[in-house]
DOLOGU-577453 format. One record per residue (C-alpha): chain; residue number from 1; x, z, y; residue in one letter. Coordinates in nm, 2 decimals. Example, Ala and Ser with C-alpha at 12.3 -4.5 7.8 and 13.67 -1.06 7.14 Angstrom:
% residues 2
A	1	1.23	0.78	-0.45	A
A	2	1.37	0.71	-0.11	S
END
This chain:
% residues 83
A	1	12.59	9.97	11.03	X
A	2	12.46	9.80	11.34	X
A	3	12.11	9.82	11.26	X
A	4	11.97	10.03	11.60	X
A	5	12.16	9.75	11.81	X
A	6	11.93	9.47	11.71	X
A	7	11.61	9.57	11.89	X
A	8	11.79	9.64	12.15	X
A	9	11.93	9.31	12.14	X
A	10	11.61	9.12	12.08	X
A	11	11.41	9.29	12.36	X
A	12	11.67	9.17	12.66	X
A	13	11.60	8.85	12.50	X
A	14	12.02	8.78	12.41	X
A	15	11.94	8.62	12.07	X
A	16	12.26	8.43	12.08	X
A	17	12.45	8.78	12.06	X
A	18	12.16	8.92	11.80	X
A	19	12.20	8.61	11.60	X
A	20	12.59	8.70	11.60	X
A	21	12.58	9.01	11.49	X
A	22	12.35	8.96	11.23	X
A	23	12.58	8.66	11.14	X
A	24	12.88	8.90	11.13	X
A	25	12.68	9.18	10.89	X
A	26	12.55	8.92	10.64	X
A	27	12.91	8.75	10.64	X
A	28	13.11	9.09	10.57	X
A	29	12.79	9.23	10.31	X
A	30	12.45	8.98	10.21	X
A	31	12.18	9.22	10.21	X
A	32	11.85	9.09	10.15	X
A	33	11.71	9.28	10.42	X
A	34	12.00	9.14	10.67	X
A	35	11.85	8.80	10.55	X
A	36	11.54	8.87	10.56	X
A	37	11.58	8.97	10.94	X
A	38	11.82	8.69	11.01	X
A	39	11.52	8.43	10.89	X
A	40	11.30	8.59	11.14	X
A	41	11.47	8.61	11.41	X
A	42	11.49	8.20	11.35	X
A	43	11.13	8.17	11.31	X
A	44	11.09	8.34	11.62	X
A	45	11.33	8.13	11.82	X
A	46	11.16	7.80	11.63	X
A	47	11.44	7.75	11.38	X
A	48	11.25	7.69	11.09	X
A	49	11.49	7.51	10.88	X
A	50	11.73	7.80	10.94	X
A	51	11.47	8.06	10.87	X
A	52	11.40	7.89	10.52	X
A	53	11.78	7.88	10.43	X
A	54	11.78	8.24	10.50	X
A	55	11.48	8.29	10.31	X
A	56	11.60	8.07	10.00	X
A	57	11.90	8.24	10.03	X
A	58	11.70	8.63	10.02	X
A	59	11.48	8.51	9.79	X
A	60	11.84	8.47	9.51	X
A	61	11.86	8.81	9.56	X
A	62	11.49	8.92	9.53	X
A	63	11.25	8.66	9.40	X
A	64	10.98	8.91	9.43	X
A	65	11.06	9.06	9.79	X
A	66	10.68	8.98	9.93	X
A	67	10.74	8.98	10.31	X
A	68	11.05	8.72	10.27	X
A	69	10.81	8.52	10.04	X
A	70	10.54	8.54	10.32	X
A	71	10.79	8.45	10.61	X
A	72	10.92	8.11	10.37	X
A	73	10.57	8.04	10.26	X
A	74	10.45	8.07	10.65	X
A	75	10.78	7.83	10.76	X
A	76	10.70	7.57	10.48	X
A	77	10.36	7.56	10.62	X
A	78	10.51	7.50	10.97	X
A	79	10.71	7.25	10.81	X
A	80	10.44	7.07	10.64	X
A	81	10.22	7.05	10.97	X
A	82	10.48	6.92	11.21	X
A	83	10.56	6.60	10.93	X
END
């Protein structure tokens, strides 16, 4: 699909445009890796409670997928320190 345009879109710093695409992909086909990508992009941009919906929502697909369970585990803890 549109996989080599992400990159490219996160390194001129357009996330909103990155963010739609991804949005678009996951939207026609959920992929856990499109998820999983999604949710950090989020954490990056400081969405956390975005990145852990897109986590959660990975995580239905593959309860055992270890770098989505590190990236929720690593949000929650963000989560818990800003409360």
């Amino acid at each position: 699909m549109k996989n080599l345009l992400f990159p490219v879109l996160m390194d001129d710093q357009k996330e909103t445009e990155a963010l739609e695409e991804l949005t678009k992909a996951i939207a026609f086909k959920p992929e856990l890796q499109m998820l999983h990508l999604r949710a950090a992009f989020y954490e990056s941009m400081g969405d956390k409670t975005s990145a852990r919906q897109d986590c959660e929502a990975a995580l239905c697909l593959d309860q055992n997928h270890t770098d989505t369970l590190n990236l929720y585990n690593r949000t929650q803890d963000q989560a818990t320190r800003s409360i």
